[in-house]
N, C-alpha and C positions, 0 to 999 in steps of 0.2 A: 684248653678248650674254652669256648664263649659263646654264649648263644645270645641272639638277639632278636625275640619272635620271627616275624617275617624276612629279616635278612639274612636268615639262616645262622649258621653253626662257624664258625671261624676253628680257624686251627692254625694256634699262633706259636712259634720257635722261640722260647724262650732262654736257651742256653748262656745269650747274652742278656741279662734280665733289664738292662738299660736301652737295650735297641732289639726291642720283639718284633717281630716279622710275620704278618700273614703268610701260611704256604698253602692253603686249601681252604675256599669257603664252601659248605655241604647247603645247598637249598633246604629250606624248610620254613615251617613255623612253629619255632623252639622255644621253649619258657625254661626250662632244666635236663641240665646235661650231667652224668654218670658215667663212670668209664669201669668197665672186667676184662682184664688181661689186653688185650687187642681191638674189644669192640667201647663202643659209645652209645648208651640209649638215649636218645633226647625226647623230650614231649612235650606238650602242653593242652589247657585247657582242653580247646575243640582235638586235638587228639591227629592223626595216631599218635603211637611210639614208636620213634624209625632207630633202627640197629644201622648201626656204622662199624662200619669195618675200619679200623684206623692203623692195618699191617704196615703199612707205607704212607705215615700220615699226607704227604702232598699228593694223596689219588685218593684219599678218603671220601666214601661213597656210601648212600643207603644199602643197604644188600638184604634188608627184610622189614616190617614194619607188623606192630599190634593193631589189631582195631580200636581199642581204646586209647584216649587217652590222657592225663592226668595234670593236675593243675603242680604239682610235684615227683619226683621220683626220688629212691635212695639205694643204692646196692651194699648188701653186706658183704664185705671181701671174705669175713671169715666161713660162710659156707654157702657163697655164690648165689645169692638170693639178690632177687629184685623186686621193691615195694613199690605200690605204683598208687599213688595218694590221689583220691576221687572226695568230690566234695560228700560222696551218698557210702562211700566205701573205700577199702584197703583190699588192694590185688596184688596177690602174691606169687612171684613165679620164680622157678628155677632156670639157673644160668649155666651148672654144670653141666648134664648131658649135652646140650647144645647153644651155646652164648651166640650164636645167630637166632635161635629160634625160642625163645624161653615156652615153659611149659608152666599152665597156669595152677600152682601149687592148692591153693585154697582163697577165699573171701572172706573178711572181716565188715559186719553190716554197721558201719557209725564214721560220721564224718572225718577224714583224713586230712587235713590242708599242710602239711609236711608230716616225717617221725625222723626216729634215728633207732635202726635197730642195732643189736647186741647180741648175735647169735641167738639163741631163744627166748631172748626179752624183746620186743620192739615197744617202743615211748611214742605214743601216736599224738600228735597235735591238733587237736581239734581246729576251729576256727575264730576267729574274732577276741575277743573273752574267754574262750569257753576252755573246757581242762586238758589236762593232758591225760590221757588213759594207756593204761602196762598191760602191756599184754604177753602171754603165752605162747608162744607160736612154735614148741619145741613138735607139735604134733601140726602143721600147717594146713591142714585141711579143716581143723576146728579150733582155730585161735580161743585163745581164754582171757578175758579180762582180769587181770587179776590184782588192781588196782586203779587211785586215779588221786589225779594232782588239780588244785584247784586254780589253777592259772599254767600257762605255756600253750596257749591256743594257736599260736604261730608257727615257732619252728624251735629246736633243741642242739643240743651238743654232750658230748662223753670225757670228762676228766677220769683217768685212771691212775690214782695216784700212789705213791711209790710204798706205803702200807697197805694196797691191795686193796684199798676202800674204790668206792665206782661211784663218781659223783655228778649229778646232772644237771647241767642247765637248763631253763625254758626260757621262750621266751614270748611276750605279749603283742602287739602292734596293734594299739589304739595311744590315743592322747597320754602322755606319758607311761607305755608302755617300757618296761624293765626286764632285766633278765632276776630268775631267781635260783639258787643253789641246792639241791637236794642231796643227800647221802641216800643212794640207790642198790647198794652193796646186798641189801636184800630185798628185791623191788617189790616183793609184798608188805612192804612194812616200810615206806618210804618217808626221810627224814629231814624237814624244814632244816637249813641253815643259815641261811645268807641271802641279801641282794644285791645290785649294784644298779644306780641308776644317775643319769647323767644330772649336774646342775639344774639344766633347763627344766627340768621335771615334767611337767604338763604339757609343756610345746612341744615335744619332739617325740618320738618312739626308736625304740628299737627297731631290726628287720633278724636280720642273720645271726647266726653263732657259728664260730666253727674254734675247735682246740686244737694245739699243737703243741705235745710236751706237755711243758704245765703251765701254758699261756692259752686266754681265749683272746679271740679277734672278734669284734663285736662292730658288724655295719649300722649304724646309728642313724640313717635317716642324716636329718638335718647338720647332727652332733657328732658327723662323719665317722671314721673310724678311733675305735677305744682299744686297749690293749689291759689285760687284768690278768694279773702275778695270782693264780689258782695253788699256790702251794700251804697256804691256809685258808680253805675253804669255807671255814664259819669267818675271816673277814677279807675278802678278797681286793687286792690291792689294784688300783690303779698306774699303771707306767709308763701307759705311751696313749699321745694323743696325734694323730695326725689329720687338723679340719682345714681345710681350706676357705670355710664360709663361718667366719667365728660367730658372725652377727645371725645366724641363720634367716637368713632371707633365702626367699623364695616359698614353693608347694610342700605339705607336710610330708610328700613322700619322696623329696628331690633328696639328691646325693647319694649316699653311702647305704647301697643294695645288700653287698655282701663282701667280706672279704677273706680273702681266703690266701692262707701262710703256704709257702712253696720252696723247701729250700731258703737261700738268704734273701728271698721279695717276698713281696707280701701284693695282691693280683684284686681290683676291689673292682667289683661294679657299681656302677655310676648310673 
């Protein structure tokens, strides 16, 4: 799936990952697309959030919409939650009784501009600069703060690595914006270890995070896509580079949105 605000929601076959095929464009004005089981929520900004049915993706259709909606969304697969990231707030809703119709679980009152929840942890991203805050949320109708990071104002990601430790990314998006590495294994007590930041240092930023196994995929803005070997997380390696614009030219926020690992492709907005 793809969204591209006003042009709606594409719904691409990728089976052949060399020759993807639109089979259904869904109207809308979409910033961020989420998939639970069958359906798709997408949103943005000025809002709603439209439920997509995607049973038969080439007939994929709204079939219900939020009144709000959010400059980000996130779904926990592990127990069918849907976060809905507001510049004033975090909405939280259930997906399991009815994934057409969510039900609004509880509010979190403090800036959301992405997170990434963890079952009863969510890592909320502030905006700009600003921190990242851990929250509680094993009771959802009264989220708990129960930490906070002082950079990841962006957007985050979850290594879960093969000694059981839980480690996190953040990530920043200003002028030399960076990702940096936390031991989260006990999120009240969260543990500086690492950063990774491209060459260019001050001209470019980060955007995205996302992990796979024990690789992150890092959309870099200018510095296009980064690829970093996570299996020692106090020095994380760099392995794969794929820029098309080496010289970065152009706008500080042209290129590489997001990328995100699927199988043997790897799917980057642009």
């Amino acid at each position: 799936l793809q969204t591209h605000l006003n042009n709606g929601m594409y719904v691409v076959e990728t089976t052949d990952a060399a020759n993807p095929t639109v089979v259904r464009t869904v109207p809308g004005n979409f910033r961020k697309v989420q998939v639970f089981g069958n359906y798709a929520y997408a949103t943005t900004d000025s809002g709603p959030t439209s439920v997509i049915d995607l049973t038969v993706p080439e007939q994929a259709s709204v079939v219900n919409q939020l009144g709000l909606g959010g400059h980000t969304l996130r779904v926990d697969q592990s127990n069918g939650r849907l976060y809905l990231n507001r510049s004033s707030s975090l909405y939280i809703y259930d997906l399991l009784a009815d994934p057409t119709t969510p039900t609004l679980l509880g509010i979190w009152s403090g800036g959301s501009h992405d997170c990434r929840p963890n079952g009863d942890v969510v890592y909320v991203n502030g905006s700009s600069a600003g921190p990242t805050r851990i929250l509680d949320v094993s009771n959802p109708i009264q989220p708990v703060q129960i930490g906070e990071l002082g950079d990841g104002g962006h957007s985050s990601a979850l290594y879960f690595a093969p000694g059981g430790e839980t480690i996190l990314l953040t990530c920043d998006e200003y002028p030399g914006g960076h990702v940096n590495l936390w031991d989260v294994t006990n999120p009240g007590q969260p543990q500086w270890l690492s950063m990774y930041q491209t060459p260019t240092n001050g001209s470019t930023s980060i955007h995205n995070v996302e992990v796979k196994g024990a690789y992150a995929y890092l959309g870099y803005y200018l510095d296009q896509l980064r690829v970093l070997d996570l299996r020692d997380p106090s020095n994380p390696a760099e392995v794969g580079i794929w820029d098309n614009n080496p010289n970065n030219t152009g706008f500080f926020w042209d290129d590489a949105w997001e990328a995100i690992p699927d199988h043997d492709a790897i799917y980057m907005n642009q």
